[in-house]
N, C-alpha and C positions, 0 to 999 in steps of 0.2 A: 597036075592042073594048076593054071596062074592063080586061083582063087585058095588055093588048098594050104593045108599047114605043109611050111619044110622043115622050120627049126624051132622048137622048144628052146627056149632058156629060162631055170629056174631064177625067180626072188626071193629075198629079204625072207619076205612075208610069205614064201611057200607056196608061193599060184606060180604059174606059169606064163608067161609071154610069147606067145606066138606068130611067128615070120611066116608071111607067106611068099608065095614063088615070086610071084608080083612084086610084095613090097622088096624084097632081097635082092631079086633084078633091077629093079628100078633106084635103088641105091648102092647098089655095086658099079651101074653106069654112069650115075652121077660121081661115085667116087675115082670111077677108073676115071671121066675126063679132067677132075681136079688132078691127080694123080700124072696123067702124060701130059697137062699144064707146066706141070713145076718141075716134075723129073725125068721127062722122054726126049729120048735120043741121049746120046753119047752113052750109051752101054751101061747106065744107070741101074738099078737092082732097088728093092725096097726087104727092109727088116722088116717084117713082123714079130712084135714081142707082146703075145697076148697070150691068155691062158684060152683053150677052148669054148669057145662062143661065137655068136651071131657076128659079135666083130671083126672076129677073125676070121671069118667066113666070106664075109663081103668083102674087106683086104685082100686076102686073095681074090676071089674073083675080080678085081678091082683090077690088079696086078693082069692078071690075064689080058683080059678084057684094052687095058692099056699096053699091053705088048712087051712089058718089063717083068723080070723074071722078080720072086718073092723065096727069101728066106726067113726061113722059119726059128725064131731064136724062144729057149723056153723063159714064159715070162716069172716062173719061179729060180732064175739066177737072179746075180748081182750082175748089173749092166756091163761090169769089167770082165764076164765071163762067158755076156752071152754070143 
């Protein structure tokens, strides 16, 4: 449902944050057109270097959504490894 939870992410503080379909859609579209603004066409690709979360969630789809493919680097390396 567009109204419903998709993604918990814990805080700090121990409560919870909650995405819903809607908001996660509706900023994953905005982030795919900034996204195929600055890096679409010529065979372009995007890192993803985030640990598991809502950011990383919407990046990807973002990635999709803008028609450029997303790799996934673990954001617990050091940048020269990931």
């Amino acid at each position: 449902p567009p109204g419903g939870p998709l993604r918990g992410e814990p805080r700090a503080d121990g409560s919870v944050r909650w995405w819903s379909y809607g908001r996660c859609g509706a900023a994953a579209r905005a982030l795919g057109d900034e996204v195929r603004r600055r890096c679409g066409g010529g065979g372009a690709a995007v890192v993803i270097c985030a640990s598991n979360s809502a950011g990383w969630l919407l990046a990807d789809w973002a990635c999709a959504l803008a028609a450029l493919p997303s790799i996934a680097a673990d954001a617990s390396a050091a940048p020269a490894d990931a």
